[in-house]
C-alpha positions as CSV (number, residue, x, y, z in Angstrom):
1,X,126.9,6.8,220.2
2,X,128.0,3.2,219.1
3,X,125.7,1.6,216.2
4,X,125.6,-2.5,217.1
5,X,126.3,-4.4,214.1
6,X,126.7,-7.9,215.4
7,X,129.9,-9.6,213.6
8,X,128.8,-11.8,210.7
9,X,125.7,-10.4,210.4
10,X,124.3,-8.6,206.8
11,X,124.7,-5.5,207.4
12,X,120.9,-3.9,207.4
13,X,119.4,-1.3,205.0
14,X,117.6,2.0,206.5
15,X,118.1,0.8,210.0
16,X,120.4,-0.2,213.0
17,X,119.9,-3.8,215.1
18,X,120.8,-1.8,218.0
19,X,122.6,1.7,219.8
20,X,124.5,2.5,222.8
21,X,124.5,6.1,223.9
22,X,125.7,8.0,227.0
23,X,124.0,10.9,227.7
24,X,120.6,12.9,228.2
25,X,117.3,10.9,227.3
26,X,114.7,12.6,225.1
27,X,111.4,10.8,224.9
28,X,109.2,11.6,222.0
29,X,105.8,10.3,222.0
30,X,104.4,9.0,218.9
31,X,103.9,12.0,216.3
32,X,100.9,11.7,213.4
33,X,101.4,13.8,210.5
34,X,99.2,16.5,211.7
35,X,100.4,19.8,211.0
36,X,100.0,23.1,213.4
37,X,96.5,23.4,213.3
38,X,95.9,19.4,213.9
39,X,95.0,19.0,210.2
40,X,95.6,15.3,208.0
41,X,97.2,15.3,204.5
42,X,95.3,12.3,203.0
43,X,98.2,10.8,201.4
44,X,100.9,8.4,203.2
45,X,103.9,9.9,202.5
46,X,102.7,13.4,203.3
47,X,101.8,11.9,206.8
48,X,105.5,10.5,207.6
49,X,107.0,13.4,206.1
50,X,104.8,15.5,208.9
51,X,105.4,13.3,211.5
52,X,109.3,13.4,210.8
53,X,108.9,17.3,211.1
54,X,106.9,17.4,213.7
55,X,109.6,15.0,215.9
56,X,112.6,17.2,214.9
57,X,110.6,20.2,215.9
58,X,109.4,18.1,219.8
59,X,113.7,17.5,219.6
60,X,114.9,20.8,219.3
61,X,112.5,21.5,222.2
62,X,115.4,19.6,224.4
63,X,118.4,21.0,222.7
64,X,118.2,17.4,220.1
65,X,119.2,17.1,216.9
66,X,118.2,14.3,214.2
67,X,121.7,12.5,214.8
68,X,121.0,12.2,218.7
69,X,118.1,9.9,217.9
70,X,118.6,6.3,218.7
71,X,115.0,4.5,218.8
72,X,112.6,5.0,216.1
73,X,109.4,3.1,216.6
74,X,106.6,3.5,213.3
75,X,103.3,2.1,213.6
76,X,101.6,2.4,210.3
77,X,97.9,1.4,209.2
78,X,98.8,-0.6,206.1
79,X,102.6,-1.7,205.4
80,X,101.4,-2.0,201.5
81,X,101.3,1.9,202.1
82,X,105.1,1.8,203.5
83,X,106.7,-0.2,200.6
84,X,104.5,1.3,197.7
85,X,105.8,5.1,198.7
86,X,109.1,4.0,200.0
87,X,110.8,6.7,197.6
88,X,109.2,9.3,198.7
89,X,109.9,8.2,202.8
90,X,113.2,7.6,202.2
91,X,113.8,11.5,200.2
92,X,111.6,12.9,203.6
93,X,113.8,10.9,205.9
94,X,116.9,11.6,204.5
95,X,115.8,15.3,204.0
96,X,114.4,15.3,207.7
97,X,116.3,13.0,209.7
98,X,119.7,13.1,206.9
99,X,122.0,9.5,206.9
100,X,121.1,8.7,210.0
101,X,119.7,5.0,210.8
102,X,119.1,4.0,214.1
103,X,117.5,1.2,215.7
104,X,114.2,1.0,214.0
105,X,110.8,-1.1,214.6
106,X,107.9,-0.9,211.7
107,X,104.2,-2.3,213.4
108,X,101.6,-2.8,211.9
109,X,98.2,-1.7,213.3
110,X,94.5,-2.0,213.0
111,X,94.1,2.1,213.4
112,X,95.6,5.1,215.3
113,X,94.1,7.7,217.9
114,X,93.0,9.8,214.8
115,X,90.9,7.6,211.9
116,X,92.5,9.8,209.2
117,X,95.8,8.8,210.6
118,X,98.4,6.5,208.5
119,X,101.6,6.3,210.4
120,X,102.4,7.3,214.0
121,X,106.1,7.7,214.9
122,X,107.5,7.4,218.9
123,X,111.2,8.3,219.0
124,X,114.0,7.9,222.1
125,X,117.2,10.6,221.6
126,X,120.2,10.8,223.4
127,X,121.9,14.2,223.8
128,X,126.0,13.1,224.2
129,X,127.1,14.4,227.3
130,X,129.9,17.2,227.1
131,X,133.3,16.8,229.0
């Protein structure tokens, strides 16, 4: 895996402008914080922490780990939310995902599939390929 850090350029903070990996593609589709039995903490951080869990467990499905993870897209409800708990996302991420910044998008959107949802994270991995 090769981070892209254009020459020049600040160097950014949480995130990669871009990755180039060889290997085996894992798709993740975008991951609520529900936990096992489809169920909503009501409070923002507790959502991303769920839905970092819940796409490590969808990764190790396909033989991923965190560091194989090259695409990180998060659409979240109210980016007010995002900056205000941005402590306690980064101590999830880092305890989920560890130092580990790929190329990242933040959207914001009007809502999600679920009402009671906050954030919603889709995620592309690249298993290395052995030789």
């Amino acid at each position: 895996m090769q981070i892209l850090q254009p020459k020049g350029w600040a160097s950014p903070r949480g995130f990669s402008h871009g990755v180039a990996a060889d290997g085996t593609q894992v798709f993740v589709a975008g991951q609520i914080g529900w936990d096992a039995d489809q169920k909503l903490a009501d409070d923002f951080a507790q959502q991303v922490r769920q839905a970092l869990s819940n796409t490590v467990a969808v990764l190790a499905e396909a033989g991923a780990k965190p560091e194989h993870i090259v695409r990180m897209n998060w659409f979240v409800t109210d980016k007010r939310d995002y900056i205000a708990q941005g402590r306690e996302i980064g101590a999830a991420y880092k305890e989920l995902i560890g130092r580990h910044y790929p190329a990242m998008t933040l959207l914001e959107v009007k809502s999600l599939l679920d009402d009671r949802a906050k954030v919603e994270i889709e995620t592309t991995a690249v298993i290395p390929t052995t030789r």
